[in-house]
C-alpha positions in Angstrom: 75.5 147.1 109.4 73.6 145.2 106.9 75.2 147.0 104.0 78.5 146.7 105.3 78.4 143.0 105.6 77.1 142.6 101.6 79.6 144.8 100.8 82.4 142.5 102.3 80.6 139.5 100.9 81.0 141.2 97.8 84.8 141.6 98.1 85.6 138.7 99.5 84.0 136.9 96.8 86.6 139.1 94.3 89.5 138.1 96.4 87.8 134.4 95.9 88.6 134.0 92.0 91.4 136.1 92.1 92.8 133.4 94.1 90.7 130.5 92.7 89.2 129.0 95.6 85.7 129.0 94.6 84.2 130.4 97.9 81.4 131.9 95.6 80.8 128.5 93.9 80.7 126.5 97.0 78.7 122.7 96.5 79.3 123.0 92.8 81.0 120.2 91.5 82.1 118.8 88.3 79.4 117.1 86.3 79.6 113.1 85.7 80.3 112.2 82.2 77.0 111.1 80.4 77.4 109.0 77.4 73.9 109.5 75.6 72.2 106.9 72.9 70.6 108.8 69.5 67.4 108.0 68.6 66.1 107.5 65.0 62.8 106.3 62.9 62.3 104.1 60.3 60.6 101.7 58.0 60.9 97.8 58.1 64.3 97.4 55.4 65.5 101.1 56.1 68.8 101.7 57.5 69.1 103.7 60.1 72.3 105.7 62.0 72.8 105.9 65.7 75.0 108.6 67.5 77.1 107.4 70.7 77.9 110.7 72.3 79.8 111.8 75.6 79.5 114.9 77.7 81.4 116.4 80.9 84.2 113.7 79.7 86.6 113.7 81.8 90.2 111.8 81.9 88.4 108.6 80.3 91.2 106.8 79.1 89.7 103.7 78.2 85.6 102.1 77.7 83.6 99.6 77.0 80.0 99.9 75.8 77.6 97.4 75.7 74.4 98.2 73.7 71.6 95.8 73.2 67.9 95.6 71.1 65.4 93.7 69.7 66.6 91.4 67.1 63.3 91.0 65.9 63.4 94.9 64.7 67.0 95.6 64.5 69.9 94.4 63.2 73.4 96.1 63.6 75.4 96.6 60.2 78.6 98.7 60.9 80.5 101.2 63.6 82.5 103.6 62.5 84.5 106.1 65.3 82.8 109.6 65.3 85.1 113.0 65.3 85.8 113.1 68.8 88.6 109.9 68.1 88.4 110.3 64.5 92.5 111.0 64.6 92.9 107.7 66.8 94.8 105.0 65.1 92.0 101.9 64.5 94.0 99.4 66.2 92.9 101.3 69.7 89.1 100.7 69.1 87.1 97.5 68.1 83.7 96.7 68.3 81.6 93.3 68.2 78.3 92.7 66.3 75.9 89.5 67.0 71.9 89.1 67.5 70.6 91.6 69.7 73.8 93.0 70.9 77.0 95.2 69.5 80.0 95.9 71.9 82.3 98.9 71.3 85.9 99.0 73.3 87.8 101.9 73.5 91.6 102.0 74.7 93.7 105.5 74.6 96.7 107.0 76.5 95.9 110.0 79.5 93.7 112.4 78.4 92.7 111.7 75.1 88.7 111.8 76.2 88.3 115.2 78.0 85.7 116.9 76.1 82.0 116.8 74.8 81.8 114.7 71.3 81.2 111.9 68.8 82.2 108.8 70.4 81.0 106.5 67.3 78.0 106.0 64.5 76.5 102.4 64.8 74.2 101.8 61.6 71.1 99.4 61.8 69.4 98.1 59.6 65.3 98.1 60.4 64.4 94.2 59.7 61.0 93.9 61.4 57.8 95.3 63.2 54.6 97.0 62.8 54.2 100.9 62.6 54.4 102.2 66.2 57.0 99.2 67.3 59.7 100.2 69.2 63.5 98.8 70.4 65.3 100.7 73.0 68.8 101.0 72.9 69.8 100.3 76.3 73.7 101.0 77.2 75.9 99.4 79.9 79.3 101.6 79.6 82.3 100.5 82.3 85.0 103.4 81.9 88.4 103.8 83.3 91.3 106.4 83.6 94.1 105.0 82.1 97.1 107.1 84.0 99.3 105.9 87.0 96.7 103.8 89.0 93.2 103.0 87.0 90.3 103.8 88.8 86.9 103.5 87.5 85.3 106.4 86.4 81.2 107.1 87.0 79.1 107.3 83.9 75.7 107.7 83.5 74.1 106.5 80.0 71.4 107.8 78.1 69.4 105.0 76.3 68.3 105.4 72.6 64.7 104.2 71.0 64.5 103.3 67.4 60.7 103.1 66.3 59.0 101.5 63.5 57.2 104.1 61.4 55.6 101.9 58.3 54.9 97.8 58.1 56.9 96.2 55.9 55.3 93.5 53.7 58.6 92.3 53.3 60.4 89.3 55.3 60.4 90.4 58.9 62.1 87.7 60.6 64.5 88.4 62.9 68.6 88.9 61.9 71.4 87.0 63.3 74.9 87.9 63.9 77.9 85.9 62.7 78.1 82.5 63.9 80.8 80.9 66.1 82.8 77.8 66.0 82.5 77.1 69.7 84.9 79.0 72.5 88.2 78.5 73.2 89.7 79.4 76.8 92.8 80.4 78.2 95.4 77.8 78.7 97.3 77.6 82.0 101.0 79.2 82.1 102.9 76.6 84.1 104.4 79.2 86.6 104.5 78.4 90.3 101.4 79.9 92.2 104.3 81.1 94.9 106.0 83.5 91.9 102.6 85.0 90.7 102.0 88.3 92.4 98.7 89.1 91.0 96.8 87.6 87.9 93.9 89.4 85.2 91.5 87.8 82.7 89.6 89.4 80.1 86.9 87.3 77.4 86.0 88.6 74.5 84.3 87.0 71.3 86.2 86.5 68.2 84.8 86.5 65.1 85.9 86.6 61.4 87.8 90.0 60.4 86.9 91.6 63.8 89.2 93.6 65.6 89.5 93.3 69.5 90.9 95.1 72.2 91.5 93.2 76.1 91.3 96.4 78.3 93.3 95.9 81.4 92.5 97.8 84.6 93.7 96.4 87.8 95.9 98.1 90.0 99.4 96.2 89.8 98.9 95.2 85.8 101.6 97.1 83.6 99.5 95.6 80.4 97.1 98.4 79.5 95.5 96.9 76.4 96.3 94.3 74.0 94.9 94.4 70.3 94.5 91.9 67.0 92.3 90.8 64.4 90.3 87.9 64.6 90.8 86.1 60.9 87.8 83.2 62.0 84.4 82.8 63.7 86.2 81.8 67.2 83.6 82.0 70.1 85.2 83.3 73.6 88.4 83.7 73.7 90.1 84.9 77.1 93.6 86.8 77.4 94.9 86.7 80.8 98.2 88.5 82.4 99.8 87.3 85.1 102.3 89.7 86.8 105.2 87.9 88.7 107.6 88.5 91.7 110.9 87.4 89.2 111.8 85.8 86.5 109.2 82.8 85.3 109.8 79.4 86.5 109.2 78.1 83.5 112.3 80.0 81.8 115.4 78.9 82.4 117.7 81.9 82.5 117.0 85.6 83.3 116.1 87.9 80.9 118.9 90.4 79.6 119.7 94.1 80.9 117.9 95.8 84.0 114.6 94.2 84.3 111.5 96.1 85.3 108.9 93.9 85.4 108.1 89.9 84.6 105.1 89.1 83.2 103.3 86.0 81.1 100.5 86.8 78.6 98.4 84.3 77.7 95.4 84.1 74.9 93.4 81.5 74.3 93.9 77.7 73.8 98.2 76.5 73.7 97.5 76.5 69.9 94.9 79.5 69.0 97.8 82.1 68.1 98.5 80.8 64.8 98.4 83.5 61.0 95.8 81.5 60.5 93.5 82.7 63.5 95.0 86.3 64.6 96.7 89.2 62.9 99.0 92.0 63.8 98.3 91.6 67.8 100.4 94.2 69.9 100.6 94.8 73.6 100.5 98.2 75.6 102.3 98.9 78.6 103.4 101.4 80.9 106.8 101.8 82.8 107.6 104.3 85.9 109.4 107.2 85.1 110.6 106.8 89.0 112.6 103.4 87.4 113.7 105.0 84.9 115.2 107.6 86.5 116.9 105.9 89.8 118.4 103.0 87.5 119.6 105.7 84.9 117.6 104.0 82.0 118.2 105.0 78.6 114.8 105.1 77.2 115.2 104.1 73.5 116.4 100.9 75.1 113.3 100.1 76.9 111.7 97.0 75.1 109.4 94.0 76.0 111.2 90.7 75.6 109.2 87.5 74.7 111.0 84.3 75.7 110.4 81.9 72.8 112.0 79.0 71.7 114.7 79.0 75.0 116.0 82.5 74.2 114.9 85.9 74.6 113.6 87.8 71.9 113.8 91.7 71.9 110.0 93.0 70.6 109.6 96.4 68.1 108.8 98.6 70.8 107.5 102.0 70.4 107.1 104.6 73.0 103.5 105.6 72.4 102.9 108.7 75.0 103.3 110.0 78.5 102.2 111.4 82.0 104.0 112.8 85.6 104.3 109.1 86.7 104.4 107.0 83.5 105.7 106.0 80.0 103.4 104.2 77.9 104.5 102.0 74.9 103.3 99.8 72.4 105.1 96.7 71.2 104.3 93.8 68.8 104.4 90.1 69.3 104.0 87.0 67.4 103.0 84.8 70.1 102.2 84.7 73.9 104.5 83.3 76.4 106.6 84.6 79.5 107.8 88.3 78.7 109.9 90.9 80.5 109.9 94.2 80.1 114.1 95.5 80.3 116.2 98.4 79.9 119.6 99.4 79.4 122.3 102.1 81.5 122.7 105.8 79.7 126.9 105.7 79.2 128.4 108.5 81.5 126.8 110.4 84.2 123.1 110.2 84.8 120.7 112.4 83.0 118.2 113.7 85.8 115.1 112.3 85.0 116.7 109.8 82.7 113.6 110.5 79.7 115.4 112.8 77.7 117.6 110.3 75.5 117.2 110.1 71.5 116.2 106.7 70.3 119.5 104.9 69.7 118.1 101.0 68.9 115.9 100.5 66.0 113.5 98.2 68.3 112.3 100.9 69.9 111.1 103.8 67.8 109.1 106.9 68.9 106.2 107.7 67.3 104.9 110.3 69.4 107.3 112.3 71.6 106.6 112.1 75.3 104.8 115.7 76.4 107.2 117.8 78.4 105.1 119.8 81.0 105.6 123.3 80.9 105.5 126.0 83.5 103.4 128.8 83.7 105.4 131.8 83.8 104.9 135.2 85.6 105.4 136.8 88.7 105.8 134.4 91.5 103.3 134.7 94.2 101.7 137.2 92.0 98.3 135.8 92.9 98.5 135.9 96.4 100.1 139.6 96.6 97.0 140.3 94.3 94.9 138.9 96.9 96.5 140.4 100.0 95.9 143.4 98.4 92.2 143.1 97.8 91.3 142.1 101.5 93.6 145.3 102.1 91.0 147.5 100.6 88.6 145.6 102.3 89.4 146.1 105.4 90.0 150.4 104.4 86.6 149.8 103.1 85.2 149.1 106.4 86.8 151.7 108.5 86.0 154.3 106.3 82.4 153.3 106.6 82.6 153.3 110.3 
């Protein structure tokens, strides 16, 4: 009796991955994504390089890593991205460097972290300590998927240790980071409280020829990310969306086409966003495929609108990527103000899905054509008639053994 039951456990764990349910792999789960800190030695005035690594990665779509030390021993020189997001463009990663602290931000489209790798290198320079001195490199990461509703993803960190091998008689005072001019916060919009239907704020510190990225993860937000170069030592600066019901009160007419979404984006002070302060800023967001498809949207016409100066203003808009659920684009701005993201009609009958249409308006441009899914092809139900027929033999198995 005893042989036949192992022999049945034995075929029905072939039936098991034949069909892929796993019976033989039951309690195993996938593995949290680790993000792990190098470690290094060094001499007081060597310089010293730091891996930021992730494993069991899995649909990150967007970071930010805090790492801090002792400025008395260490002082942070330079990040540079590592070969897992080496072929990222630089505008969708920034970091931050001051006393005691460096912060990394990381912003992508669905799927771009999904394996083990090289996050980024951060390069210290050794500025004090005796031989035997340590500083630990101790890591706060919050993660996110980035795909049709953000949800925070569980990472556990790895902290790093940088130790002193030799005194220096050199200077060992502690380094400082750049300095700041003070803070600046986030003005108000104007818009009636009654007409905003759900508002998020994001602080970051500016300093000179820094680059920045506002992450954006609430439930509700279209704005993914948005990204520019800080030309001056700024302080805090916050950037806050606030997604409306309709069209901004303080507008006053509607903007032009189908509308998908109203929105105000604000950054800092009424008169931060000058050349003289900010470079090259852009905004990412994402628009349903479901609107685009039941209000037969042409997608090259798909653009965010800025209202400046009482008129709408049409933004370079590019489609950046895609998912099942979502189109993701990327569009630059001059300024912050009321915007609205609109779309015009495909002429003639509707096309389906309504995501198949060449760009026709040079304000929107694709850069990177939306991933068509693809179907596995082969016998259908092949699987389970291979699995039918294994329990089959099983069960001639165990009547012959009778």
């Amino acid at each position: 009796m005893l042989q036949k039951i192992i022999k049945l456990h034995t075929i029905i764990c072939v039936l098991a991955m034949l069909l892929s349910l796993g019976f033989c792999q039951i309690g195993l789960a996938a593995e949290t994504p680790t993000v792990r800190i190098g470690s290094a030695e060094g001499s007081v005035s060597d310089t010293v390089d730091i891996s930021i690594n992730i494993v069991n990665a899995s649909v990150i779509g967007a970071m930010d890593i805090g790492l801090t030390y002792d400025a008395n021993i260490l002082k942070a020189t330079n990040v540079v991205n590592g070969a897992m997001i080496e072929s990222l463009p630089d505008t969708l990663w920034s970091y931050n460097i001051s006393s005691g602290k460096t912060n990394i931000s990381l912003a992508t489209y669905p799927d771009a972290i999904n394996d083990d790798g090289e996050l980024f290198i951060v390069t210290f320079d050794v500025i004090g300590g005796n031989a035997g001195d340590n500083s630990t490199l101790v890591t706060e990461v919050e993660a996110y998927t980035m795909d049709a509703s953000p949800q925070p993803v569980p990472v556990d960190t790895e902290d790093g240790v940088v130790v002193v091998t030799v005194k220096s008689s050199g200077d060992s005072s502690s380094g400082s980071g750049s300095g700041s001019s003070g803070s600046v916060g986030v003005s108000s919009s104007g818009e009636a409280s009654g007409n905003i239907q759900m508002s998020e704020t994001k602080i970051k510190t500016v300093y000179k020829d820094s680059k920045l990225i506002y992450n954006f993860y609430s439930n509700g937000n279209i704005v993914q990310f948005i990204t520019f170069t800080g030309l001056t030592n700024s302080g805090e600066i916050a950037a806050k969306v606030e997604m409306l019901k309709k069209t901004s009160t303080t507008v006053d007419r509607a903007p032009p086409d189908t509308v998908y979404k109203n929105l105000n984006i604000l950054l800092g002070s009424p008169n931060w966003v000058i050349s003289s302060n900010i470079a090259n800023p852009r905004i990412s967001f994402k628009v349903e495929k479901t609107w685009i498809s039941e209000n037969n949207i042409d997608v090259s016409t798909i653009k965010l609108n800025r209202y400046n100066g009482a008129k709408w203003h049409p933004l370079i808009t590019t489609k950046m990527s895609g998912d099942a659920d979502y189109l993701y684009f990327e569009a630059e701005t001059t300024g912050f103000s009321p915007f609205a993201v609109t779309g015009k009609e495909l002429e003639g009958e509707p096309g389906g899905e309504g995501i198949t249409a060449e760009p026709t308006d040079a304000a929107t441009v694709d850069k990177t054509p939306v991933p068509t899914p693809t179907e596995k092809k082969g016998m259908p139900g092949f699987g389970l008639f291979a699995g039918l027929s294994v329990l089959l033999i099983a069960v001639q198995l165990l009547r012959k053994n009778k």
